[in-house]
C-alpha positions as CSV (number, residue, x, y, z in Angstrom):
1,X,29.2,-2.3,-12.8
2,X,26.9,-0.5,-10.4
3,X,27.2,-0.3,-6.6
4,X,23.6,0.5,-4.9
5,X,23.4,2.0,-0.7
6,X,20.7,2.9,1.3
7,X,19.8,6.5,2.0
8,X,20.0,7.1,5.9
9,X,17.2,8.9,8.0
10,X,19.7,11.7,8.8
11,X,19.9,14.5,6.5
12,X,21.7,17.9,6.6
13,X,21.5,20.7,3.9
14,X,24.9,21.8,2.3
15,X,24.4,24.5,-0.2
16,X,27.5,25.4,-0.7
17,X,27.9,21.7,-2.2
18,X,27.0,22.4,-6.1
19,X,24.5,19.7,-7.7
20,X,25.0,18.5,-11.4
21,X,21.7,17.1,-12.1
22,X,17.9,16.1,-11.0
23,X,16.7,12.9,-10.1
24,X,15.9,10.5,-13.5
25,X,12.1,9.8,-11.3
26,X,11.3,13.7,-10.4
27,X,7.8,13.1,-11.5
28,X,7.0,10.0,-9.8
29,X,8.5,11.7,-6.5
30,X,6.0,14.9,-7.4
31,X,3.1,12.4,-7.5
32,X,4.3,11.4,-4.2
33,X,5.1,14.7,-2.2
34,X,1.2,15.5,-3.4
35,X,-0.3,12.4,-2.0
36,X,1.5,13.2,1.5
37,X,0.4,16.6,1.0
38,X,-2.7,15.8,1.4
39,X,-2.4,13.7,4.4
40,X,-3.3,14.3,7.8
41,X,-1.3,14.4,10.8
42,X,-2.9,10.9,12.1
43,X,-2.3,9.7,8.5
44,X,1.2,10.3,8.4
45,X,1.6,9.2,12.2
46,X,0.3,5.8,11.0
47,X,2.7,6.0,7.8
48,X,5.4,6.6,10.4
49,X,4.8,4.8,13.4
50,X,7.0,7.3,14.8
51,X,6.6,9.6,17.6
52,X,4.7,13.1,17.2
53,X,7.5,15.1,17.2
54,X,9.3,12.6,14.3
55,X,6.1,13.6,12.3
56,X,6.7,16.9,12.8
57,X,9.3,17.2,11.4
58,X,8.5,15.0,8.4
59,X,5.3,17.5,7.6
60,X,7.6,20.4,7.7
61,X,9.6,18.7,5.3
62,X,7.1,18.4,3.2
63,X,6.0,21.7,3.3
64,X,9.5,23.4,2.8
65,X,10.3,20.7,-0.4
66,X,11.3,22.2,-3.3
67,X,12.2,20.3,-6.5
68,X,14.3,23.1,-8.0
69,X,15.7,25.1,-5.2
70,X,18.0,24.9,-2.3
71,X,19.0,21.5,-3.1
72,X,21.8,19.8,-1.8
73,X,23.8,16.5,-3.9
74,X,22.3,13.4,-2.5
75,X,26.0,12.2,-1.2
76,X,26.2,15.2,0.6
77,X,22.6,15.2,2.3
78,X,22.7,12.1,3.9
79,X,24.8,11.7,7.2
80,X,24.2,8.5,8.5
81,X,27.1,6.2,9.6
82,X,27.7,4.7,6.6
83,X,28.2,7.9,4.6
84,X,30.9,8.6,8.0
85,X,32.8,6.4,6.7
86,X,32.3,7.0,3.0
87,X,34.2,10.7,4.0
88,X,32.8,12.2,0.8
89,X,34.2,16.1,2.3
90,X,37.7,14.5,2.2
91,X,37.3,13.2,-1.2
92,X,38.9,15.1,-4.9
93,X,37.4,15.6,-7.9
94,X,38.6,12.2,-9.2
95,X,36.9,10.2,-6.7
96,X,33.5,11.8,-6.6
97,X,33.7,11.6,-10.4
98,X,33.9,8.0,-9.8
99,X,31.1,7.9,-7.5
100,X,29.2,10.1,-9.9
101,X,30.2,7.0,-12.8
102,X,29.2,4.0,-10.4
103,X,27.4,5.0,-7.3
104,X,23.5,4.8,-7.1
105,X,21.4,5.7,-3.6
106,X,18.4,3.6,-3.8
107,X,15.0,6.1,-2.1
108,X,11.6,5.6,-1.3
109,X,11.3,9.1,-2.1
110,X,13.2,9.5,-5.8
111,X,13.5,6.1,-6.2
112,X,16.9,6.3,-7.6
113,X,19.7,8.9,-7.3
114,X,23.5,9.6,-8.6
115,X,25.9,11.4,-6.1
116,X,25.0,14.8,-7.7
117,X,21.5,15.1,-7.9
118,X,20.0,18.1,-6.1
119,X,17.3,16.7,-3.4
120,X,15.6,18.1,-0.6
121,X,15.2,16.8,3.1
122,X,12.7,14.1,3.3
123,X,11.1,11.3,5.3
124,X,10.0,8.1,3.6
125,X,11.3,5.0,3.9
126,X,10.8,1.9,1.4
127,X,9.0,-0.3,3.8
128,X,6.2,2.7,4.7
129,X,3.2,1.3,3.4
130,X,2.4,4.4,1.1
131,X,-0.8,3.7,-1.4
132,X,0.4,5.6,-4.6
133,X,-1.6,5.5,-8.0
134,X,-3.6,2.7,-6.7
135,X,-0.5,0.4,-5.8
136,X,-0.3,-1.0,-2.4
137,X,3.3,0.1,-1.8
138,X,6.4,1.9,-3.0
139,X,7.9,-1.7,-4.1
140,X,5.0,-1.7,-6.4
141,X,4.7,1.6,-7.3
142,X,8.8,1.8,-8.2
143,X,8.4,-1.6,-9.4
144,X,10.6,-2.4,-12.5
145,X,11.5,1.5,-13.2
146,X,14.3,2.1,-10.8
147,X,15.3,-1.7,-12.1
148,X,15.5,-0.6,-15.3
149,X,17.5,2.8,-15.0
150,X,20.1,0.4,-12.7
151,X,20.5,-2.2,-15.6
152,X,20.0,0.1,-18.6
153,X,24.1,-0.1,-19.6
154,X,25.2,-2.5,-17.0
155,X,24.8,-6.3,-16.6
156,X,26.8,-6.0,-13.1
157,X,25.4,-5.0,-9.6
158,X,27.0,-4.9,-6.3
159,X,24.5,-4.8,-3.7
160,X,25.8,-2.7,-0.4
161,X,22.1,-2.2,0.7
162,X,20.5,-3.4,3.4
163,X,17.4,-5.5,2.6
164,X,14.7,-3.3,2.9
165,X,15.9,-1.3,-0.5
166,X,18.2,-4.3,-1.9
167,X,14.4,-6.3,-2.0
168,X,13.4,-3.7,-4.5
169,X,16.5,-5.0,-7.4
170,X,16.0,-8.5,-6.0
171,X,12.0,-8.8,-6.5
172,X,12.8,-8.4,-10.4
173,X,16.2,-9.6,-11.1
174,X,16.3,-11.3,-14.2
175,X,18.6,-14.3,-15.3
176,X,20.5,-12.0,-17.4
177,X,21.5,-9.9,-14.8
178,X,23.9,-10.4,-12.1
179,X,23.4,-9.5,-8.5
180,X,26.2,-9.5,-5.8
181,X,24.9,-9.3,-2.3
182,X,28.0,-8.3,0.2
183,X,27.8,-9.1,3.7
184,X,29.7,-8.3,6.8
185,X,29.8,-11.0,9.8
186,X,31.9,-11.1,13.1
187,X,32.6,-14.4,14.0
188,X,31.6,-14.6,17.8
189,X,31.7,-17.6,20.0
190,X,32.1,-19.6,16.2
191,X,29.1,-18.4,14.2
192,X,29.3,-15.4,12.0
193,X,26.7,-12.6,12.8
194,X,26.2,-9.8,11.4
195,X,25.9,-6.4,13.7
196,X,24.4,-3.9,12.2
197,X,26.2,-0.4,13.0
198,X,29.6,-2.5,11.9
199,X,27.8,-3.7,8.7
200,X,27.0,0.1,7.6
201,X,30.4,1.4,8.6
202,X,31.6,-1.4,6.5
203,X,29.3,-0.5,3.7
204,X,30.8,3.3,3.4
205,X,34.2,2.5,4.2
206,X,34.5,-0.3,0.8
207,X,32.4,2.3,-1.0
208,X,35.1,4.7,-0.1
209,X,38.0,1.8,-0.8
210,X,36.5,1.2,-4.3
211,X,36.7,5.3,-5.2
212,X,40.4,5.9,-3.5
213,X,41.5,2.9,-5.7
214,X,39.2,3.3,-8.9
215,X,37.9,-0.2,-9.0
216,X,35.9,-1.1,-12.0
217,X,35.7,-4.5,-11.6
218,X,34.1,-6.5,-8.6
219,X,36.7,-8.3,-8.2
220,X,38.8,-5.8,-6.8
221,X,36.9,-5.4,-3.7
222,X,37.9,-8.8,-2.4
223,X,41.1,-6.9,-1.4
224,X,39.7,-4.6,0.9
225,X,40.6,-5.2,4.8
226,X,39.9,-1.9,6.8
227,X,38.4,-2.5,10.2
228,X,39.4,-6.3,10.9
229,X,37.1,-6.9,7.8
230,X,39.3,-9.5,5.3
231,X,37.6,-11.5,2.3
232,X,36.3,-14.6,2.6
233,X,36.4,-17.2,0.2
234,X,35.0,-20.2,1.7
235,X,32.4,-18.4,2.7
236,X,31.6,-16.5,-0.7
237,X,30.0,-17.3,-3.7
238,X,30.0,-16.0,-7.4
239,X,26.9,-14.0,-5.9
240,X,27.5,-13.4,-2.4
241,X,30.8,-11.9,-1.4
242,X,31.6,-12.4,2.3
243,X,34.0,-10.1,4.9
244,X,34.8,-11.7,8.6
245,X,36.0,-9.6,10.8
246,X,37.9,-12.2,13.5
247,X,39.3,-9.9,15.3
248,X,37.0,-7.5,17.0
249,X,38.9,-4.5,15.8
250,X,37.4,-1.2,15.2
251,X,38.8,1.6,13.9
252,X,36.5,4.5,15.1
């Protein structure tokens, strides 16, 4: 079994965090820190669609990147909600070995990265059209390699991203393979919605459930019930596990 998240667009160095390895696709990302290299301000503003300072800030990260020094772990860099309530600082040795065994961070940048691998600050999302090599955008140009190094020694994969970086597995899944989608939905005024700051809470606090408890199998996630969240199995099927919160109880 493998559990996949999305990176977040927050990022904070640690170097007092030690990494353990590089990213498997450190080429491919070194074909594409050159192509933004060479990009213009206006180029990058229409990669962005973000406001001048936002691009900025994602030039001077690509300026200062460095594929070998002042690197921080990947689980430490990002700082987005969902990694909140992942707590990675309060975690031991044991769990972040676990995370290290089972945790992959899907990236428009690297592609795909354990816990431990030493990254810089970037900005790229999946969904930025990027032309690389001739392909029309990074779900081509990853295409079946960050596919491949997910299913290399598994047959299992529980899905915890949102769509924009789950589409990636998805577009190649073959019949062989099996793909869990989990989903988090509040049921208001009787339908189930999903909201999406509870949904990435959600995400980091099972991933943190499923290290605390070494689960191994996917089935033991279907006990997890932190934030109003329980299991439900009307609702679920063999490839889409479902969590109601009925309640409308936070824990912040």
């Amino acid at each position: 079994m493998k559990i996949i998240i999305s990176p977040t667009k927050q990022m904070k160095m640690d170097l007092g965090k030690e990494y353990k390895s590089l990213p498997v696709f450190l080429e491919q990302s070194k074909t594409i820190h050159e192509t933004m290299k060479n990009m213009s301000f206006d180029e990058l503003k229409t990669l962005y669609k973000a406001s001048d300072k936002i691009v900025k800030e994602g030039m001077s990260f690509i300026e200062e990147m460095s594929f070998e020094n002042r690197l921080t772990p990947a689980l430490f860099m990002y700082d987005g909600i969902q990694f909140t309530y992942m707590s990675p600082y309060k975690m031991n040795e044991q769990n972040i070995a676990y995370l290290g065994r089972y945790l992959r961070i899907l990236s428009g940048f690297y592609g795909i990265l354990r816990p431990l691998d030493g990254i810089s600050k970037y900005r790229l999302e999946m969904a930025h059209k990027l032309n690389i090599n001739e392909t029309k955008s990074l779900y081509c140009f990853w295409g079946e390699m960050v596919y491949d190094e997910l299913f290399k020694d598994e047959d299992t994969v529980l899905n915890l991203c949102s769509e924009e970086y789950g589409s990636l597995i998805r577009q190649n899944l073959k019949k062989e393979h099996r793909f869990i989608d989990v989903k988090f939905y509040d049921l208001d005024k009787g339908k189930l919605v999903e909201k999406g700051v509870y949904c990435k809470m959600a995400r980091g606090s099972l991933v943190r459930y499923m290290a605390l408890h070494e689960i191994s199998d996917v089935q033991g996630i279907k006990n997890w019930d932190e934030m109003g969240f329980k299991y439900d199995e009307e609702s679920s099927t063999p490839t889409n596990y479902v969590f109601i919160r009925r309640d409308n109880h936070v824990e912040y």
